[in-house]
Every structure is written in C-alpha cells, then in structure tokens.
N, C-alpha and C positions, 0 to 999 in steps of 0.2 A: 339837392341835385336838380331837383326843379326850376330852382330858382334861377341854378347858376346854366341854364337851359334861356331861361327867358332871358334874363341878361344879355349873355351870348346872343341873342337873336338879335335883339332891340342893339345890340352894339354893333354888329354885320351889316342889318339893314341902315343902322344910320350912318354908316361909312360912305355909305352911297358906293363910287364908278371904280374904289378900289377894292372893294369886294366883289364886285362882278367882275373886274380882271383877271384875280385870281383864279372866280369860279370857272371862267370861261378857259382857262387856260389847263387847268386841273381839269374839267370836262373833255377836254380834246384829246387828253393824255389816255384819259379812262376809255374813249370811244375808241381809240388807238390801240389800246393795248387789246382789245374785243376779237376787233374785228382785222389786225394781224394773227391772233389766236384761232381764232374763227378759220382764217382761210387757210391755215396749215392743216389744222385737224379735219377740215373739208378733203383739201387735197391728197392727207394722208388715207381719208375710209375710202373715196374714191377711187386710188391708186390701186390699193389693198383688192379691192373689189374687182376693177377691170383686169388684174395682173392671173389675180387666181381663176376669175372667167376663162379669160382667155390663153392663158402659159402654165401655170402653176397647177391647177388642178388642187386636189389633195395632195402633193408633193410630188418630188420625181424620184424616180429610180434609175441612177446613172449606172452604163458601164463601167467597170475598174479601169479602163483604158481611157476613156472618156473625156475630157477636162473642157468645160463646156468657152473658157475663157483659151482655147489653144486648138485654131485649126487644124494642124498637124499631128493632133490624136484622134481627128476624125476615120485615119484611114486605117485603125488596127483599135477603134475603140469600137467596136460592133461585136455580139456572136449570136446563135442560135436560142429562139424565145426559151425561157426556161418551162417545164412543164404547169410549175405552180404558178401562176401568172392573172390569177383571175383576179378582176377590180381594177386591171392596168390595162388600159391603150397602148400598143407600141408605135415607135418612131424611129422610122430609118434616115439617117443624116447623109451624106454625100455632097463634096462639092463640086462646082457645077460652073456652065459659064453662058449664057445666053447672048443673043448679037442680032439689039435691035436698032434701024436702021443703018447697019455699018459699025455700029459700036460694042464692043464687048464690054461687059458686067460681070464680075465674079457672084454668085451666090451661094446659099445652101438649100441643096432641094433636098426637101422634107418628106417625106412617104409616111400617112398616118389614113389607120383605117377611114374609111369612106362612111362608114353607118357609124363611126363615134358620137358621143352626146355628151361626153366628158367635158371638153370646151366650146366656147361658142364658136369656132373656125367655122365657117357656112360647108361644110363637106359634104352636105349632098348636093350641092352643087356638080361635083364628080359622080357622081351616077347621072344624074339627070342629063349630062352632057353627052352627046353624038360623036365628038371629036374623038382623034385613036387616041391621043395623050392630053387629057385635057388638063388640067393644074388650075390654080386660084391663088392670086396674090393680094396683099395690101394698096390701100391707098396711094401710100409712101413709096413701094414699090413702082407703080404704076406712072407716077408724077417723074420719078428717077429715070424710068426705064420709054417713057412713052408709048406707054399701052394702053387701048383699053380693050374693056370686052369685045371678046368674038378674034379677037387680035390672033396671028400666027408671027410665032418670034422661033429664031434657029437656034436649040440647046444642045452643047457638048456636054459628055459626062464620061468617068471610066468606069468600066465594071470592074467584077472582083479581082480580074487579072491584072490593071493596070490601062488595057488596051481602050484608048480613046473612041468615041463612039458618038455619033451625032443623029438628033431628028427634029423633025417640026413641032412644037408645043403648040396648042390651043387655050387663050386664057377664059375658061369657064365662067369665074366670077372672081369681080372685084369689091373685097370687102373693108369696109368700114372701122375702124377702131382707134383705142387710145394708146395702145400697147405699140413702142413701137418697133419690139426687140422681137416679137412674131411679123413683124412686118418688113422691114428695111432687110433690103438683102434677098430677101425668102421669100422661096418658089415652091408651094406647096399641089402634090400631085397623092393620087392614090396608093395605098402602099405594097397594095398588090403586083400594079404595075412597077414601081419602083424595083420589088424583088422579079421580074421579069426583067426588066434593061439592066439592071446589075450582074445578076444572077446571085445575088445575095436572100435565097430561096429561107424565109421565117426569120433571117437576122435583124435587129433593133439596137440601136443606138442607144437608147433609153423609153423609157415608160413612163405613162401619166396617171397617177393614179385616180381615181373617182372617191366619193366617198362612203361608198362601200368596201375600199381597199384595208385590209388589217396586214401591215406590216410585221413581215416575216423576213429573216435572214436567209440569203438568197448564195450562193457561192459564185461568187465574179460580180456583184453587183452591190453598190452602196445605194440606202436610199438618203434620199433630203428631204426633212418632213416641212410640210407651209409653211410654218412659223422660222426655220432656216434661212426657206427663198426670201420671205417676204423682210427679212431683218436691213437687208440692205435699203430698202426705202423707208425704214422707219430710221437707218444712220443718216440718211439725204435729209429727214424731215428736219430731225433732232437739230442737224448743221443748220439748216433755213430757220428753225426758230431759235437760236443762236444771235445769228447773224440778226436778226428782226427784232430780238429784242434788246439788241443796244441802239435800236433807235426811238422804241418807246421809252427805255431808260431816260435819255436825253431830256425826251416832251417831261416825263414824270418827273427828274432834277430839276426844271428849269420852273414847276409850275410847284414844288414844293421850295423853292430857294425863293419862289418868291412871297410864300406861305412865311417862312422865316424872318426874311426882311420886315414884313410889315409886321410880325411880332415883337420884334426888335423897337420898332417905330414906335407903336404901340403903348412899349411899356415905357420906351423914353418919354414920351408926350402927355402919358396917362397917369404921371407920379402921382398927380392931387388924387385923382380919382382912386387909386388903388390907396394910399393914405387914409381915405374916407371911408375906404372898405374895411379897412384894419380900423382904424376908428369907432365902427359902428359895433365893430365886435364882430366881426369874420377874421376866421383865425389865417396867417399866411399861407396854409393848406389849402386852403378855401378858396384863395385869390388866386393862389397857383391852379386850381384846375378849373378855375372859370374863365381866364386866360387860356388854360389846353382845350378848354372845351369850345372857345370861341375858336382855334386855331382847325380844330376836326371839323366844326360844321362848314368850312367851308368842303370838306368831301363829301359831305352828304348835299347840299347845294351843288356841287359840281355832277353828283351821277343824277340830280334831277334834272338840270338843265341837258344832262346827256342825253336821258333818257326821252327830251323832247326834240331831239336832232336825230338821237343814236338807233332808236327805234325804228323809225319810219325808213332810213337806211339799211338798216342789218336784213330787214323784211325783202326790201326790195334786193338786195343783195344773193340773199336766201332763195329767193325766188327766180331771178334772172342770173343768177351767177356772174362770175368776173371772167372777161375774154384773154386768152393766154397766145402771146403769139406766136408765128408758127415755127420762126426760129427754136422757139422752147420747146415745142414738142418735137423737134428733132434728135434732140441729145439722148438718146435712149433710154429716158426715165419713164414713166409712164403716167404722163399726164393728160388730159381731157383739152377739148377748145374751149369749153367756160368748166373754171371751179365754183361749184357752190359752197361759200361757207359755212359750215358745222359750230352754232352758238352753243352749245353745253350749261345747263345749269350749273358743271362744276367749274366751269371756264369765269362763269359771269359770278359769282360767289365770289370764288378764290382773286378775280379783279377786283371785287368788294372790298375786300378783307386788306388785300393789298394797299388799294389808296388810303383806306379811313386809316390804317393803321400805320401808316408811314406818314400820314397829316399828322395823327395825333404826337409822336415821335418831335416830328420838326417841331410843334407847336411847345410841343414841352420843355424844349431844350431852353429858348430865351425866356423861357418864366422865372427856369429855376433862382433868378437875379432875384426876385420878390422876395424869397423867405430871408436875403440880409440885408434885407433894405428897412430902415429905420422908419418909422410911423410920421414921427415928425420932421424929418429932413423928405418925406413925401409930400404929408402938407405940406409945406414950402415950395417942392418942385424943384429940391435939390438930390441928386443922387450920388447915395458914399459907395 
C-alpha cells in the first residue's frame, strides 16, 4: 500500500497543469460546499436565538379562540388570566389604526407587562416615560410609519363594546432588532393601560412563557412548546439548503467528471506501463488500486490547496459575517443584517468524507478495464 501511495504521487506530480486543474477545481467544490453549509447553520442558530429572545419565550400559550395566522379571531379570542398562571407574561392583542401624517396604518397593539424580563422588548422604556400613553415600536415600524422618538401619532382603537375610541400615543422607544414579526405592524404599549382603554380589565390574548414555566393543562387554553414555534424556521432552513445544494452538486459533478476523464486517458495512454506492472509481478488487483489510489489523492491535494484559500476566508467570514439586504429582512423571517457563518467540525468532517469518497468511487470505475486486459496486448499498447 505504500508503495502504491508513492507511485500515485510521483504519477500526480509528474502530470504537471492537469493535475492542478483538477485539484483546483475539486478544491473550489469542497470550499463551496463549507461555506454554503456554514452559512445556513449560522443563520439557522442565529434565528433560533433572536426569535426565542425576543417572541417565543419558552413557548406560548394561546387562547382556544386565538389563531395567531387569522385577524378576525383577534376579537373573541381573549378571556380573563387564569388563576394558575405563574412563569407566564400576559399579552393583550387588539387592533388598531394610527394616522401619521395624514395617513392610516392598520396595526396590532400589544399590551404586555412593563416589568417583564421574559423578552428582550426594552419595556421599561414604559415606565420611564412621562407621556399619558406612551408605547414602543420597531425599527421597521418606524421607517413604515415615519416616526421617531418623542413623536406623537393619532391612535383609534375599540374597546370591549365595539365603540371606536381615539387618543394621542407617544413613541417612548424605538427599538432595534432581527425579529421582524414583533416589529412590522406592532404598536406595543403597557398592559395595564391597555386594560384601561379597552376595559378588557386582567383579559390576555396569550402568554409567554419564561423558563421557569412548567406546563400544565389549562381549560380554554393550548400551549406551544419552543421547539413547535421554532419548527417553521428550521422547514425555511431545510428548503434553503436544498436549494444550495444543487449547486455545489453542479461544482462537485463537474470537478469529479473531470477526475474520470483523465482516468479514462490515463489508462488508454498508460497500456505499457500498466503491462509492466503486471509483468514485474503486481497482481491486476494491485494495478487497479494504484490507479483508485492515484484517482482519491487528487481529494486530499484538493482540501489542501483549499484549506490554503479556504481558511483564511471562512475566519474572515466568521469573524465579520455576510451582509443580508434589507429587502431580506423584510419578508417575516427572522434574519440578522450580517449572518455569521457556523463551521462545525461535523460539517467540515462529513465534506471530508464526501469528496474523498466520491473521488475514490469515480476513480474506480475506469480502472475496472485493467483486470481484462491482457499482459501482453499492454506491452504492445494494444487494447482488447
């Protein structure tokens, strides 16, 4: 095995510019395959991370009336806190309509304690504030609606009766985030207040859980535990590396077909020499895998030269993350303006595993010609 080790080498290197074709192009594959993996599983702990900071909590606990995807159970999915309720934040929902400069905006205004520490929403903001109604919105909100702090905007709303009701809102604080399904739309105020201008007096829409919340069966209430909410961004991620990976497929066919080819070439051009092999007394077993073994070290030559390109990128990468534009972060997924990619040693392994082992494959298939090819129609440099 040694032997057919050196061989292999001294045969790679004296090919000279068509073995560094291949390598370079089998290396591009491999850098490819990284650091599209990379940037998914960045984006997916990222998401993961900001979603449950700031929306998800430890899970939610909906009303039965509730249906978070259907406005119009907003106005009979509410009722009175239940007594057992400890480890959950309530949330009163209502819609809503603000009109700034001249223009109406439908929203949902939010009513969620003021002293919570369950999410990041900046909610002391609403204490700290002077204003009679002070509230705190998004970035997103703010860019949409033309606001910013200190701002007074005109809010209609109904209470429990139905009966339309208007006052002047004060924007407290505008805060920062990735999320942008607590942001677009949403007009968050204190919930105190909230059950004053309603008169929806201790009623919640749903609850947040903390992680001290131990789930208990609740009569008029469903809960959804993290791993629930958080499924749908892990079906987004799944579809995006999907999608991602029929196009390192592409790079890795195009850089293994040409692994093949020159196998092909190889053994046409190489009759004498493999003749001479069988001649010396190497059995056709022997020749066939010094032939596969020439055909795999080009993947281990390809992730070195990667790793002298691939490295010093994936770091920088790591480091300063990839900028997402702002288009992207509109679509209510919940993404960051730079992703940093997430390298995994089971990520960079299992790429290992993958090229060497699908070179070795390719490299195999045109050897298998060697074990019926005759000793002496090789010397000659004929092939039967």
């Amino acid at each position: 095995m040694k032997l057919a080790f050196q061989l292999a080498y001294k045969n790679l290197v004296g090919a000279g510019l068509r073995t560094w074709l291949n390598v370079i192009v089998l290396s591009f594959s491999f850098v490819m395959i990284i650091f599209f993996n990379g940037m998914m599983d960045g984006w997916n702990q990222q998401a993961k991370k900001d979603t449950v900071a700031w929306e998800y909590g430890n899970g939610h606990l909906l009303h039965e009336k509730y249906d978070p995807f259907d406005p119009f159970s907003l106005q009979d999915g509410h009722s009175e806190i239940p007594p057992n309720s400890e480890g959950l934040t309530p949330i009163l929902i209502r819609q809503a309509s603000i009109y700034p400069s001249g223009r109406m905006l439908g929203i949902s205004l939010k009513g969620i304690d003021s002293k919570q520490t369950t999410l990041e929403l900046p909610t002391k903001s609403l204490e700290k504030s002077n204003a009679t109604i002070p509230v705190i919105i998004g970035k997103r909100m703010a860019e949409t609606a033309k606001l910013k702090k200190g701002d007074e905007v005109l809010l209609r709303w109904r209470d429990k009766n139905g009966t339309f009701d208007a006052a002047k809102i004060t924007i407290a604080d505008i805060f920062d985030n990735n999320v942008a399904t607590v942001d677009n739309g949403q007009v968050w105020m204190s919930i105190d207040k909230l059950w004053e201008m309603t008169g929806l007096d201790k009623h919640a829409t749903m609850f947040i859980a903390n992680e001290n919340y131990e789930h208990k069966a609740i009569q008029g209430w469903k809960f959804k535990s993290q791993k629930e909410l958080l499924s749908s961004i892990e079906e987004i991620i799944a579809t995006k590396k999907i999608s991602t990976a029929i196009f390192y497929i592409l790079l890795l066919a195009i850089a293994l077909l040409a692994i093949f080819d020159t196998q092909v070439l190889s053994i046409f051009r190489r009759q004498k020499e493999i003749g001479t092999y069988i001649a010396l007394g190497m059995t056709r077993s022997q020749v066939v895998g010094l032939f596969t073994v020439e055909g795999s070290m080009y993947s281990f030559f390809a992730m070195i030269f990667g790793c002298i390109y691939g490295i010093p990128l994936f770091v920088y990468m790591a480091k300063n993350g990839i900028a997402i534009p702002q288009a992207s972060q509109e679509m209510g997924v919940s993404i960051a303006e730079r992703i940093f990619p997430v390298y995994g040693i089971q990520l960079i392994i299992g790429t290992i595993l993958l090229v060497v082992i699908a070179a070795t494959i390719v490299s195999f298939m045109p050897t298998r010609k060697i074990s019926k090819m005759d000793p002496v129609a090789a010397l000659k440099g004929k092939l039967q």
